[in-house]
Every structure is written in structure tokens, then in C-alpha cells.
C-alpha positions as CSV (number, residue, x, y, z in Angstrom):
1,X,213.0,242.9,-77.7
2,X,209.6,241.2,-78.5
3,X,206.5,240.7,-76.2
4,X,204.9,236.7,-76.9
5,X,202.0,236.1,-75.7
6,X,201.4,232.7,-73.2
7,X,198.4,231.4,-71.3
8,X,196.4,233.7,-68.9
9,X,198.9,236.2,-66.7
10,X,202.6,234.1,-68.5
11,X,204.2,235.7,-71.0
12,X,207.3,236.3,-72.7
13,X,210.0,239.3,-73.0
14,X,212.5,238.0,-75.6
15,X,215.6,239.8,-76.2
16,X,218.2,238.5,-78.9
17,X,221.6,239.9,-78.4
18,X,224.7,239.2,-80.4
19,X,228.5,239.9,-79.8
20,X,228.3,243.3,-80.7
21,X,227.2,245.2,-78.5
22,X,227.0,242.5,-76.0
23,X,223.7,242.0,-73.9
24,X,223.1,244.4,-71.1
25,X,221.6,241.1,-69.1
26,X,224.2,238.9,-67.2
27,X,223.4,236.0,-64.7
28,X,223.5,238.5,-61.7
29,X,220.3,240.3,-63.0
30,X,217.7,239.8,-60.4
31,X,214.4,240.0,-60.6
32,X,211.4,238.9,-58.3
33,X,208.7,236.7,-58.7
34,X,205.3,238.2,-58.1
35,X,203.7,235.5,-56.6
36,X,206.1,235.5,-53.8
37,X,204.6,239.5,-53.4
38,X,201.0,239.0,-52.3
39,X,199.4,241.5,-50.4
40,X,203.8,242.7,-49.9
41,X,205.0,245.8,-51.0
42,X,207.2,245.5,-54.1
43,X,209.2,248.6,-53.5
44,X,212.1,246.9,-52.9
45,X,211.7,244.9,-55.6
46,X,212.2,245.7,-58.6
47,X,214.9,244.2,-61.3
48,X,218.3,245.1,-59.9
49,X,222.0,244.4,-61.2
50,X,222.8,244.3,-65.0
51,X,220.6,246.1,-67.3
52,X,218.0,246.6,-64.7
53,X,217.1,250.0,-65.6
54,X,216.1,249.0,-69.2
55,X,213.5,246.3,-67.6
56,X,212.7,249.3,-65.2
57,X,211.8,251.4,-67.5
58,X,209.5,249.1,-69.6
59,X,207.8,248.5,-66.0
60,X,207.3,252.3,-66.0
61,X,206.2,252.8,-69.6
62,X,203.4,250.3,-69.0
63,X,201.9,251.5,-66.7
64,X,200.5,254.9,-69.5
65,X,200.3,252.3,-72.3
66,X,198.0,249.8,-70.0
67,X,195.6,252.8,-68.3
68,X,193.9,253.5,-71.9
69,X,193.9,250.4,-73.4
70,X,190.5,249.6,-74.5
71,X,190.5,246.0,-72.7
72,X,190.3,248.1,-69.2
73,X,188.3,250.6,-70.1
74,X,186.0,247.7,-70.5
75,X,186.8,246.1,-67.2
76,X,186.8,249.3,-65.3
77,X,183.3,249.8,-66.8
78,X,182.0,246.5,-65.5
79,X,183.6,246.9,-62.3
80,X,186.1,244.5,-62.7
81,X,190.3,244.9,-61.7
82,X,192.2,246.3,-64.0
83,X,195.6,245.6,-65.3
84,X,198.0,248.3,-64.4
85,X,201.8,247.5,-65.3
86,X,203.5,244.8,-67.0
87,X,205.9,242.9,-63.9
88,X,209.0,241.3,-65.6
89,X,210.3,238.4,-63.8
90,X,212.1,235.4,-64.0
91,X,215.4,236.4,-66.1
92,X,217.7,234.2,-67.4
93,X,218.8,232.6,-71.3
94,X,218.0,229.7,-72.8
95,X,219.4,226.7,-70.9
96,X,220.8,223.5,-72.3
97,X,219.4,220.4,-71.7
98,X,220.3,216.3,-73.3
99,X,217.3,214.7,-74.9
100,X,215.3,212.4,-72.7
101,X,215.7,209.9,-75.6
102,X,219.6,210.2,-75.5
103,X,219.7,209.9,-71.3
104,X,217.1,207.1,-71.2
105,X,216.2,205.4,-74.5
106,X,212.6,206.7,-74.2
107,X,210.2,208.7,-76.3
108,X,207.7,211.0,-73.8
109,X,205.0,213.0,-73.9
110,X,203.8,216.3,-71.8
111,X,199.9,217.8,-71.2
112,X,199.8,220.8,-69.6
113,X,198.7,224.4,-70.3
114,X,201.3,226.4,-69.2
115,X,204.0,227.7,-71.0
116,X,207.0,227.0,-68.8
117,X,206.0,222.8,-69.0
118,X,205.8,222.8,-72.3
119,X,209.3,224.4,-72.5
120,X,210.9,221.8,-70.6
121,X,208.7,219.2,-72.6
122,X,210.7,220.6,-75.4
123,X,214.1,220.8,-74.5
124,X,213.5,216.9,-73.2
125,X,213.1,216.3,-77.2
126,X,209.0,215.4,-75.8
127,X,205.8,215.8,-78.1
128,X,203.2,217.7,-76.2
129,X,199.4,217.0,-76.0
130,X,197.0,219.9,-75.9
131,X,193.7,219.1,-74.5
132,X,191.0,220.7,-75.0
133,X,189.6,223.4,-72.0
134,X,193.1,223.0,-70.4
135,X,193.4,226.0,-68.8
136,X,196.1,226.4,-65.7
137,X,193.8,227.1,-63.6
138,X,191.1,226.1,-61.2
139,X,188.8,225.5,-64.0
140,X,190.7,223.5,-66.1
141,X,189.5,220.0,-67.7
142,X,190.6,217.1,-65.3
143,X,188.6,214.6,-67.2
144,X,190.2,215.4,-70.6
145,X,193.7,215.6,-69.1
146,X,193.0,212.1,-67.8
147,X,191.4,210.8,-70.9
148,X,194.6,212.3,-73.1
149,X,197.1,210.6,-70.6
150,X,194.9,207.2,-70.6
151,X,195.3,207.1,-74.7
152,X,198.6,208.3,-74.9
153,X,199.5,205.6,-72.5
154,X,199.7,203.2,-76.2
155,X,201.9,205.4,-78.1
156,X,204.5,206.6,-75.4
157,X,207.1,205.1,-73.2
158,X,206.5,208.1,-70.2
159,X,203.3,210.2,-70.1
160,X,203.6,213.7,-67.9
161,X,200.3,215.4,-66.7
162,X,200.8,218.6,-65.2
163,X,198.4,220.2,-62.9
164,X,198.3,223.9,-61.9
165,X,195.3,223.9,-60.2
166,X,196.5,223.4,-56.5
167,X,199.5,226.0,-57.0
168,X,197.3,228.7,-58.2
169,X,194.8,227.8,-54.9
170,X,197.4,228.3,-52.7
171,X,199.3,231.2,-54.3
172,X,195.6,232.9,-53.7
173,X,195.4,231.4,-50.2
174,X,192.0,228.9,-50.8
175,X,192.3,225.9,-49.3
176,X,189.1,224.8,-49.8
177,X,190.1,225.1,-53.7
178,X,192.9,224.0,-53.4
179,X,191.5,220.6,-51.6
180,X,188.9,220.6,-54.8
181,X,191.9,220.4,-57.2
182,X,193.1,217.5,-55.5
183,X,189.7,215.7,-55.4
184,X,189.4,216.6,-59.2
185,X,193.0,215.0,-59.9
186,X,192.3,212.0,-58.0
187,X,189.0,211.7,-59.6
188,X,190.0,212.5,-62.8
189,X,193.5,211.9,-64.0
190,X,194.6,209.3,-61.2
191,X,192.0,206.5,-60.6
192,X,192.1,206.3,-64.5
193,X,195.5,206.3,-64.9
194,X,195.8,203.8,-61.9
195,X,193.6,201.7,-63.7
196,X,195.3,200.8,-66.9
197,X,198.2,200.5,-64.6
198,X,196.6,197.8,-62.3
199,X,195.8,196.0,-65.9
200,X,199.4,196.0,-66.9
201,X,202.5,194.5,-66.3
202,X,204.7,196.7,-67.9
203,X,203.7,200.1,-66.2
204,X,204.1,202.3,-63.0
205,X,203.0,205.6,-62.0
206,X,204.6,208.2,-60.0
207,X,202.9,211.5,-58.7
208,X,204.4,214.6,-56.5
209,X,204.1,218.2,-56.7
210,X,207.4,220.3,-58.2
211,X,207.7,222.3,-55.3
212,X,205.7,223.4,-52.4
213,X,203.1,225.8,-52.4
214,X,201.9,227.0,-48.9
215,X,198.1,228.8,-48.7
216,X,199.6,230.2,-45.2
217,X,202.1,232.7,-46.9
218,X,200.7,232.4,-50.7
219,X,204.5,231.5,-51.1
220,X,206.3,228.9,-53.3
221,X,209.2,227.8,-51.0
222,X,212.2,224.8,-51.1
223,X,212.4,221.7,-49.9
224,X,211.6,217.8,-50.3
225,X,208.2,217.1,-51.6
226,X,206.4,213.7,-50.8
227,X,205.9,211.5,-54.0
228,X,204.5,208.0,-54.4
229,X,205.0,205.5,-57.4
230,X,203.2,202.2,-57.9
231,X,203.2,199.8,-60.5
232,X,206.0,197.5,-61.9
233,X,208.1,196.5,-60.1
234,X,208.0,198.7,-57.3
235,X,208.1,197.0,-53.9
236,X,205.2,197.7,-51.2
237,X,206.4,199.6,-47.9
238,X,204.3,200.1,-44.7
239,X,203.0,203.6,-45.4
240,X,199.2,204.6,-45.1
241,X,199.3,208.0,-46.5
242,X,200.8,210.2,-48.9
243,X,201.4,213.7,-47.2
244,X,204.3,215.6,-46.0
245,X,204.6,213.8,-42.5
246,X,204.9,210.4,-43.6
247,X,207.3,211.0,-46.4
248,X,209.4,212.6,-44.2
249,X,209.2,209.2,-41.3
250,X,210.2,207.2,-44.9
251,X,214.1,208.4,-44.6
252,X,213.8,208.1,-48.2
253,X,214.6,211.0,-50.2
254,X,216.4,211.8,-54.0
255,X,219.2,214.9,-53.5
256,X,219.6,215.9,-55.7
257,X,216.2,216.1,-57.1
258,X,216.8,214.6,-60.9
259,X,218.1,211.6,-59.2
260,X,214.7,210.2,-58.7
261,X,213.7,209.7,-62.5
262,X,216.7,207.5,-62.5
263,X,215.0,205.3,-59.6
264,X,211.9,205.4,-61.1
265,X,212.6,203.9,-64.3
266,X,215.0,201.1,-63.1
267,X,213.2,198.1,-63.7
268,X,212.7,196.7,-60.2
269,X,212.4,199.5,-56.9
């Protein structure tokens, strides 16, 4: 097993296994994700199934590892939280995944600073763009986001900006930053993008969240998300506003999910 470091609170418990012994993991090991805990007790959950108690116990041995390191000692000192245990969530092995290039002919690019994006980006066979003061959070740079996605616009058939901002808001139950985020992204990454777009005929843009977020429950939870494209080839409906409600009254919707890039990049919508 090896710990990898990843951006702020994400990181990585590798374990390779091989045929003999097998791995003590199977695809009924469950595990929870934290952010669906807040202010919860997780008594109830902790990993469970398959080679459980091996994750339990690293949870456990943490915890006397973590209360002397010399990074809270310095926290506690300035009054700030500390961390107490190590939460290991999120279980599973390496999927599979066909190049975008093979599916669609297309060479893309990713910006975003966290981990599990860039990931994707590379199993899609996509380069990725760090920027500068990216951060995953609240604080991150909008404007340098936007200006990387504006110049990579020349060199790339698809250019994918991921925001965290307004998940992290919600998961911490601010709407008022979570409202911010959005102001910053239109500001920011959208009106520019938007922009070049208006100035070319060859282009679209498409923006939607990945899943929904609610600041009510600090929860992620399923179901359609509303999304909006613009650009090439894409017809004009009647709609006023993007938001939940009126993508629901559209009667349009892409189940399953992946179906939509396929819409997206036909020529005429």
C-alpha cells in the first residue's frame, strides 16, 4: 500500500495486488463518502464488506500517528482545527475507458485542480492545463482558468474547465459563496469564452454542473442537471433562464448521461 499525496483534503491509498495472494478488496467493499457526513455521526459508517477491517484499522492507526504530528501541534497552538484521522473513501480499481480521440476524432484538453478531473482527463487520452493559483476551492483563480481556456481554444478541438468552487460552497452549506462562485465563473471563464465563441463560426459551448450539490443537506445527490450549449449550429429555443425549473419544463433530457457529448458535437442541434 502507498499514501500519494493530491490537492488540499484528496488523496490517494494505492494498493497493488497480484494473483497471488489475491486482493482482499472486491467490488462489494463499501465505503462512505465524507461529505455526505456533515455534522452526521459516522458510526455506522465505516468501510464494510471485503477487506474492510484492513482499511479499519489504518483509520484507527491514524488517529496516534496524526495527534503528534508536528503540523497540529502547530495548528493546535494557533487555535486552529486539527486533523484527527485519515477517512478512506471511495474504493474501487482502475477503470477502463476508450480514448476520446478513438470515439470522436478529437484531441482535448482539461484545467482543473483536482485530482479526480485530471484522472478522467487522462484516461480520455486529454493533455491537461495547470494554471496557475488553481486551487479547488473558493479561492481559486477564475481569471486564469478563463484566460488558459481562451488560448487553448487555438490548439484544441474541446477545451474542459472544471470548477469546484460552487460544490465545496454547498458541501459547507454557504450560499452566499456559493452564489460568488457562480458570479466569478460567469465573470471570468464564461463571458470570455462566450466571446471568442460569438466571433467564430466553428465553435459552441456547453456548461452544467456534474451532479447536484444542495447547501440544504451539504449533500451531493442524483438526478438530471440543467445544462445549456450555444454556438454552432445549435438551434435557439424559447427559454429565459438556465436553472433547475426550466430545464426540467424543456422535456429535454440525455439518459443516459454520456449520451449528451454525442448531441453536443453533431454538427447541427
Amino acid at each position: 500500500m502507498k499514501f500519494v499525496p493530491g490537492v488540499s483534503y484528496r488523496n490517494l491509498l494505492i494498493y497493488r495486488g497480484d494473483a497471488d495472494p489475491p486482493s482482499p478488496f472486491t467490488p462489494s467493499t463499501r465505503t462512505s463518502a465524507p461529505h455526505d457526513l456533515t455534522d452526521l455521526s459516522v458510526a455506522d459508517d465505516f468501510p464494510r464488506g471485503p477487506g474492510s477491517d484492513i482499511l479499519v484499522s489504518l483509520m484507527s492507526a491514524s488517529a496516534d500517528i496524526l495527534a503528534d504530528h508536528p503540523i497540529n501541534q502547530s495548528r493546535k497552538s494557533a487555535g486552529k482545527k486539527v486533523a484527527t484521522n485519515v477517512w478512506l473513501w471511495g474504493s474501487g480499481g482502475a477503470p477502463g475507458l476508450p480514448t476520446f480521440n478513438d470515439r470522436y476524432g478529437l484531441q482535448g484538453v482539461m484545467i482543473t485542480a483536482v485530482d479526480l478531473l485530471r484522472g478522467l482527463a487522462s484516461l480520455a487520452g486529454w493533455d491537461r492545463i495547470e494554471v496557475e493559483g488553481a486551487t479547488g476551492y473558493l479561492d481559486t483563480n477564475y481569471a486564469g482558468k478563463g484566460k488558459a481556456a481562451v488560448e487553448a481554444i487555438e490548439k484544441y478541438d474541446i477545451v474542459c474547465v472544471h470548477i469546484e468552487a460552487p460544490d465545496e460552497a454547498s458541501h459547507e452549506g454557504r450560499a452566499d459563496a456559493k452564489v460568488e462562485a457562480l458570479q466569478q465563473i460567469d465573470e471570468h471563464i464564461v463571458a470570455p469564452l462566450w466571446k471568442v465563441v460569438q466571433n467564430r463560426t466553428d465553435a459552441k459551448i456547453l456548461i452544467l454542473p456534474d451532479h447536484p450539490t444542495f447547501c440544504r443537506t451539504k449533500k451531493h445527490t442524483h438526478g438530471p442537471v440543467p445544462l445549456v450549449m450555444a454556438g454552432s449550429g445549435v438551434s435557439a429555443d424559447d427559454t429565459a433562464a438556465y436553472d433547475e425549473t426550466t430545464a426540467a419544463a424543456s422535456g429535454l433530457i440525455f439518459d443516459p448521461g454520456w449520451t449528451m457529448m454525442d448531441q453536443y458535437l453533431k454538427k447541427s442541434n
